[in-house]
C-alpha beads as a LAMMPS data file, in Angstrom:
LAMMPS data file: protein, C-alpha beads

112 atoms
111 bonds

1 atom types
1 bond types

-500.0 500.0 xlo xhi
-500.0 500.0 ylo yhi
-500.0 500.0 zlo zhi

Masses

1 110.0

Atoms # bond

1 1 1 -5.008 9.390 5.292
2 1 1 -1.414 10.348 4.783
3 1 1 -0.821 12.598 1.959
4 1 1 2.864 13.968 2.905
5 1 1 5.646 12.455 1.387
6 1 1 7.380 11.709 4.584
7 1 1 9.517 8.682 4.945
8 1 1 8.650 6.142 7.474
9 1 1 10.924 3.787 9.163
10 1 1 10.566 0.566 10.863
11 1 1 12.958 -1.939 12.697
12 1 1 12.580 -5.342 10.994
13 1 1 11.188 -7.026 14.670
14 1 1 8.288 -4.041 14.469
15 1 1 4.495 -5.616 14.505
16 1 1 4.046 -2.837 11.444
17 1 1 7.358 -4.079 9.624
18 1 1 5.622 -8.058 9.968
19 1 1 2.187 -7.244 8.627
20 1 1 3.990 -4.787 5.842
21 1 1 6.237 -8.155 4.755
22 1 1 3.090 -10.254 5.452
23 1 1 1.291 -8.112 2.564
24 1 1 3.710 -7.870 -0.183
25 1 1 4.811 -11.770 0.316
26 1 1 1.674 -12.085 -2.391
27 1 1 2.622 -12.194 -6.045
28 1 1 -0.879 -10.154 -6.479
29 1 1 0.034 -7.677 -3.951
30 1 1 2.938 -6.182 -5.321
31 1 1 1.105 -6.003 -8.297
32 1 1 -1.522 -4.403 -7.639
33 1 1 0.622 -1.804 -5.610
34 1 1 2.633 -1.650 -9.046
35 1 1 -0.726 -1.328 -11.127
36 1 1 -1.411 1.901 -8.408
37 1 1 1.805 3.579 -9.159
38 1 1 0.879 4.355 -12.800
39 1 1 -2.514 5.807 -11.667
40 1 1 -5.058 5.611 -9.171
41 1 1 -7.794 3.011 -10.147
42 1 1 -10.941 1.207 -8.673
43 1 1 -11.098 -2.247 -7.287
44 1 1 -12.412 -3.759 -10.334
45 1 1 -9.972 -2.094 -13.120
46 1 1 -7.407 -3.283 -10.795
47 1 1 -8.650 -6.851 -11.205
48 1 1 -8.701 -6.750 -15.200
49 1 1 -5.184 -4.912 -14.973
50 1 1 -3.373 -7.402 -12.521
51 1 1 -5.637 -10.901 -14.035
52 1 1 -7.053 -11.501 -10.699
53 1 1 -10.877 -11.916 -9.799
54 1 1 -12.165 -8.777 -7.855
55 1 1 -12.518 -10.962 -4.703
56 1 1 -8.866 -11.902 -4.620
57 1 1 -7.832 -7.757 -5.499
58 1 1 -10.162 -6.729 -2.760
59 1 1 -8.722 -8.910 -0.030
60 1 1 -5.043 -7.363 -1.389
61 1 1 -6.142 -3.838 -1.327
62 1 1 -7.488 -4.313 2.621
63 1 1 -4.413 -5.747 3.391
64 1 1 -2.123 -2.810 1.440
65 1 1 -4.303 0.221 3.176
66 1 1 -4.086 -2.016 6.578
67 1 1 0.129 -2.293 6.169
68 1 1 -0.100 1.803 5.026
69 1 1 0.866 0.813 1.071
70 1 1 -2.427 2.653 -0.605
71 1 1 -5.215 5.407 0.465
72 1 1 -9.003 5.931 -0.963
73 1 1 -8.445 8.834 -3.085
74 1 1 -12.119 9.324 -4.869
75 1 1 -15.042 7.985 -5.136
76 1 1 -16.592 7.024 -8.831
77 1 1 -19.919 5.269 -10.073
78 1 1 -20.522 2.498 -12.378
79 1 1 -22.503 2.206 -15.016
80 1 1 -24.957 0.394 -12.752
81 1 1 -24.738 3.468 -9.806
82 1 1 -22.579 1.609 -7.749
83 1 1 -20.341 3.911 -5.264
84 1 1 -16.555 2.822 -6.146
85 1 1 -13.569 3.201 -3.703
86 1 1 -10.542 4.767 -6.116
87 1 1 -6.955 3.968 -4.522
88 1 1 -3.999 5.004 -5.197
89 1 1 -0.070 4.816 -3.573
90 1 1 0.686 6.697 -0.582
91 1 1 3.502 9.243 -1.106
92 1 1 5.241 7.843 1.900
93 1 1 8.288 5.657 1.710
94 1 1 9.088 2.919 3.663
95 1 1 12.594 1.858 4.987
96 1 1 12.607 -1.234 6.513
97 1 1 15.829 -1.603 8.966
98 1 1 18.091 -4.317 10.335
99 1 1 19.523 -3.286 13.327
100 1 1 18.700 -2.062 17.099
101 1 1 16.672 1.058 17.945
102 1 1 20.131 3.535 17.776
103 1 1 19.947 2.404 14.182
104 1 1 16.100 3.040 13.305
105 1 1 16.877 6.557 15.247
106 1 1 20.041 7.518 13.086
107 1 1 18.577 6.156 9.557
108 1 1 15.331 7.880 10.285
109 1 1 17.052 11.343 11.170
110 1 1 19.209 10.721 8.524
111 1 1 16.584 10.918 5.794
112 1 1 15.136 13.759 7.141

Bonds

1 1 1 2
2 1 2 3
3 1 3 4
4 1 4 5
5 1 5 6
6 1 6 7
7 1 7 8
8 1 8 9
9 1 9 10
10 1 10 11
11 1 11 12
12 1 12 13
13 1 13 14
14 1 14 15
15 1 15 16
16 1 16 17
17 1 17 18
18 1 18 19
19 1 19 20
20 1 20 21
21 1 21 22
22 1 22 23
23 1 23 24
24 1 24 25
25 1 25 26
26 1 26 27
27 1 27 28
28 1 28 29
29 1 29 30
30 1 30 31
31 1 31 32
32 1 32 33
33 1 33 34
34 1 34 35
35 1 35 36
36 1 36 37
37 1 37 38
38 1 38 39
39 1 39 40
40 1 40 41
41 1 41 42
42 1 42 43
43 1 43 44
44 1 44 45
45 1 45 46
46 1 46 47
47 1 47 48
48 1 48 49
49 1 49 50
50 1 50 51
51 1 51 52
52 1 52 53
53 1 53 54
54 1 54 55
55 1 55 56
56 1 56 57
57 1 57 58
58 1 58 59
59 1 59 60
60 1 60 61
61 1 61 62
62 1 62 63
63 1 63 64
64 1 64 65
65 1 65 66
66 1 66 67
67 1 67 68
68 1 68 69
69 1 69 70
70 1 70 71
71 1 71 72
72 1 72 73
73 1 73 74
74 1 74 75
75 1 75 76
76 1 76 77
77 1 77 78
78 1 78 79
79 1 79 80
80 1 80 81
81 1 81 82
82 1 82 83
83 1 83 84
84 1 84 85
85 1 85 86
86 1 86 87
87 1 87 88
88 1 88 89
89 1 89 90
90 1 90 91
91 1 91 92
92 1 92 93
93 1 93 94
94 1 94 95
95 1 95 96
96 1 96 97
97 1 97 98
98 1 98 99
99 1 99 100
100 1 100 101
101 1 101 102
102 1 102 103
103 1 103 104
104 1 104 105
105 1 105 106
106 1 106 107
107 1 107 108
108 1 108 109
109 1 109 110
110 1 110 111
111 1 111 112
């Protein structure tokens, strides 16, 4: 689980830079990642705060933790002693970059 901060750069043509496009291409995705920003929240509060069903939020919260986007922070229980997954934002950034690998390099120090 990254925690840091750090910034993380990726060429456009990058397998990682596809399946991070591939996620947030989803009205619900970005979404939900904005819903995560404002605090950390469970699967199901994320449903009832985006106006999705908690099937459709799931599938978008595999694919944000799969493309890096979001991290299991806590664990809660509801009401009914179910174990809940709480997610919330990575503190890493994301650059996405046009260009050859000279150019990932020198943005990438750059930030740094």
């Amino acid at each position: 689980e990254e925690d840091g901060g750090d910034v993380r750069v990726l060429p456009l043509h990058d397998d990682e830079a596809a399946r991070l496009i591939n996620c947030l291409a989803a009205d619900t995705a970005r979404s939900t990642l904005a819903a995560l920003q404002n605090d950390s929240a469970t699967a199901s509060e994320l449903a009832d705060a985006v106006g999705t069903s908690l099937q459709n939020v799931r599938h978008h919260l595999t694919n944000l933790r799969d493309a890096g986007l979001i991290r299991v922070v806590d664990t809660r229980y509801s009401v009914k002693g179910r174990e809940m997954k709480v997610y919330a934002p990575t503190r890493e950034s994301v650059v996405l970059c046009v260009g050859d690998e000279d150019d990932v390099r020198e943005i990438g120090q750059s930030i740094q």
